[in-house]
Steps between C-alpha positions, in 0.01 A plus 500: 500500500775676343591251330149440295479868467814506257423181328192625417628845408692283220281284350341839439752644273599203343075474442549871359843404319299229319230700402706787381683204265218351411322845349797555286575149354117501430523799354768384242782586691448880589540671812154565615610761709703714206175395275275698709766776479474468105121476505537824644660650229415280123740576243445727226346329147710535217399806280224461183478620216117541436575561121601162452370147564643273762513149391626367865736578812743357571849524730795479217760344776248211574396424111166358419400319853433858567262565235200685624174646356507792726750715697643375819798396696768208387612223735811743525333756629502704189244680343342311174569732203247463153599409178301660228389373158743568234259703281558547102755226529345233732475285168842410485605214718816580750444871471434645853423840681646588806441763776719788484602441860569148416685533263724747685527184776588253221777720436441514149766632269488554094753607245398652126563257190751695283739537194809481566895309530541208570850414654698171632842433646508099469700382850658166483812324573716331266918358518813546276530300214813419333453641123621298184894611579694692231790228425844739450786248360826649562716388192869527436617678203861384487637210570665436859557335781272503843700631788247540793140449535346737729117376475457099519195418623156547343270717670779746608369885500718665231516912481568635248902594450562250719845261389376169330846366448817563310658377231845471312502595149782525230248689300429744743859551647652578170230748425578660841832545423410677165276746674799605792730531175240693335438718815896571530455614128276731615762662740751570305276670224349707800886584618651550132166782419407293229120583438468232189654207662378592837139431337634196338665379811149545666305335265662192500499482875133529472477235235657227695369592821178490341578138422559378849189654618323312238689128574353596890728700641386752760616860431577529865813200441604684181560832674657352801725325224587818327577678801776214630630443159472139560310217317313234757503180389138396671234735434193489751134459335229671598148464512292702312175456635314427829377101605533221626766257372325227283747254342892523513634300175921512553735404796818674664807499279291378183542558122219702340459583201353868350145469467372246761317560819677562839176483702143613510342765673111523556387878511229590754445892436204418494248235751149454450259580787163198491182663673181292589108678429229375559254412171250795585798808492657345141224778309734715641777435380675574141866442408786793525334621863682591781570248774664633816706259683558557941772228564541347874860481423526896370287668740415822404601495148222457185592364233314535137417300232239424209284228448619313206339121516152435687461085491237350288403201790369543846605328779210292593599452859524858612321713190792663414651633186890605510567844357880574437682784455876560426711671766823628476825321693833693339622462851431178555292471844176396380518112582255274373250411801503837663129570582368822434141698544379619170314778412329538119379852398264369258333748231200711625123423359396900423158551437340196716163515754591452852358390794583416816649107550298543852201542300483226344343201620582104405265258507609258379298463165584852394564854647278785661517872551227674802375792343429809646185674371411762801314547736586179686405290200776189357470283212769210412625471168667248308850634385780338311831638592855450321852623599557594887771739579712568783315810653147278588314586194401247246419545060105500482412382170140476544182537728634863605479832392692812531356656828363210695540505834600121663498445816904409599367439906218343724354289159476205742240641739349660131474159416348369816253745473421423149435121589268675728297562238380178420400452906315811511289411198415141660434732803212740344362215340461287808392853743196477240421107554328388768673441742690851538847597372671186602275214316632289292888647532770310621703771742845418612542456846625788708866500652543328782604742813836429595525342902 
């Protein structure tokens, strides 16, 4: 007996259970016990404003399957807010009024078209270049013999002062031997108190010293000459610039004659930096501007230089054009290859209308611009813009004026509402055919509730 007591005592809850689940998936899914509890207390209807007319209501999150001809709740729960006619300015198509509140929900934001400058700092990346080298040739001016060669190989990093090689010259021994006789001349005019041929003396050191500084040698050999009193038969050459050895024309212990070339030296004082921009930044650009140069290999350091060549061709593959600039390299480390960022402080458009980049919208076939006109009332425009610059506003050059507000936030759900437009006028024309406000109009079906 017990036993049929409790089995019956279940197949009345589970009869209960099933009703209880049965109400709610009839009833589209909600509880029926928490709807009685919200039958007991309906939400709120969105505010009016009697002033105005109400073309339809609608629940903005839901879009037009929740188009309704009178106030009421969404799917969601929400209450249906209106949407009123658009007044004076219900003639032009995409121009919309919103509610205040709406509007505030939409998170709407504008910004004020104004007069101003326009600045850009182009960013790109760009490598050394090896510039067209500066070719020194280090000729002999007397006539000699090669003792040692110091630099051989081509390509070897020459500083300059640094020894090249020396060489064995009649010429230049016998005139070293005249300047240590003329310098002992000198002494003995300077011991005997003899003003006139001290200054004689003096100038005829000068004379022939002069000369071996202008056959190549260093003045740093001649004074260590004068000062041991001794001649050196091989005198070490110098280099007189910074490079990179090119081409060596002589051997050890050759014959060469005054006048012909030793070796070569390519100067690189100078390298050229190559930067890549992109087509659409090249109107803002201009030869002689500054290019700033951040080099992986130099952390820390900028380096400076002017645009002097921008290249008449564009790389088809990536839309480039290479801007170069000159850099300087008296101590040598720039290498060609070294990658660098770049930075180009281009030249300032004064006196330009700006707007927001954010409020302007693309298409596709052209460019638009939400207008603010108050009191919850937008209108697109067609704009044309030009230069953009690097703090998000963009050159207006028409389909804006001085003052106009745009709106730089929320012009998607603007534009979602405007589209609404069109719906709510197929709307009131079909709530006035037989049939009520639904005949004849194609709704979209509403959102599926997620299981």
């Amino acid at each position: 007996m017990k036993r049929i007591t409790r089995t019956f005592v279940l197949v009345l809850l589970a009869a209960g259970l099933g009703a209880v689940l049965g109400a709610r998936y009839a009833g589209g899914g909600r509880d029926p016990i928490r709807s009685m509890g919200a039958q007991k207390a309906p939400m709120a209807a969105a505010p009016v404003d009697s002033t105005r007319k109400v073309l339809y209501w609608w629940d903005p999150m839901l879009g037009p399957a929740s188009i309704s001809p009178k106030p009421g709740i969404s799917a969601m729960g929400m209450a249906l807010v209106p949407v009123y006619a658009a007044g004076s300015t219900a003639g032009n198509p995409g121009d919309v009024t919103i509610d205040p509140a709406i509007e505030q929900n939409l998170a709407v934001e504008t910004s004020t078209v104004r007069f101003g400058t326009l600045h850009q700092t182009v960013h790109t990346v760009g490598y050394v270049r090896q510039a067209t080298p500066v070719v020194y040739a280090v000729t002999l001016r007397a006539s000699g013999w090669i003792g040692t060669l110091y630099a051989t190989t081509d390509g070897t990093a020459i500083g300059k002062g640094d020894p090249l090689f020396t060489l064995y010259s009649p010429q230049l021994l016998a005139a070293e031997e005249e300047m240590l006789a003329a310098a002992r001349n000198v002494a003995l005019a300077t011991r005997a108190r003899d003003e006139n041929a001290l200054a004689e003396a003096r100038q005829i050191f000068q004379s022939i010293r002069m000369r071996l500084v202008h056959l190549g040698v260093s003045t740093g050999q001649l004074d260590r000459i004068a000062a041991d009193g001794r001649a050196q038969e091989y005198l070490t050459f110098l280099s007189p610039v910074s490079g990179y050895l090119a081409a060596v024309g002589v051997r050890q212990q050759s014959f060469i004659k005054g006048g012909e070339t030793v070796m070569r030296i390519d100067q690189l004082n100078h390298v050229w930096l190559d930067a890549q921009v992109y087509d659409n930044q090249l109107r803002w650009l201009r030869l002689g501007q500054v290019l700033q140069a951040h080099l992986a290999a130099d952390p820390g350091h900028v380096l400076e230089g002017r645009i002097f060549f921008i290249a008449p061709d564009e790389d088809p593959q990536t839309h480039t054009v290479t801007v170069r600039a000159r850099l300087e390299n008296s101590d040598g480390f720039l290498r060609p290859g070294m990658y660098a960022l770049v930075d180009i402080l281009t030249t300032p458009l004064e006196r330009s209308l700006l707007a927001p980049a954010s409020a302007i919208i693309h298409t596709g076939t052209g460019e638009l611009a939400l207008l603010a006109e108050g009191k919850g009332r937008f209108a697109p425009r067609e704009v044309r813009t030009g230069l953009s610059g690097s703090d998000d506003l963009v050159q207006v050059l028409s389909g804006l004026q001085p003052g106009d507000r745009v709106v730089t936030s929320g012009q998607f759900l603007i534009d979602v509402e405007s589209n609404m437009n069109e719906v709510a006028a197929k709307f009131t024309a079909g709530a006035q055919a037989p049939g009520g406000a639904m005949a004849g109009m194609k709704m979209p079906k509403p959102p599926m509730a997620a299981h």
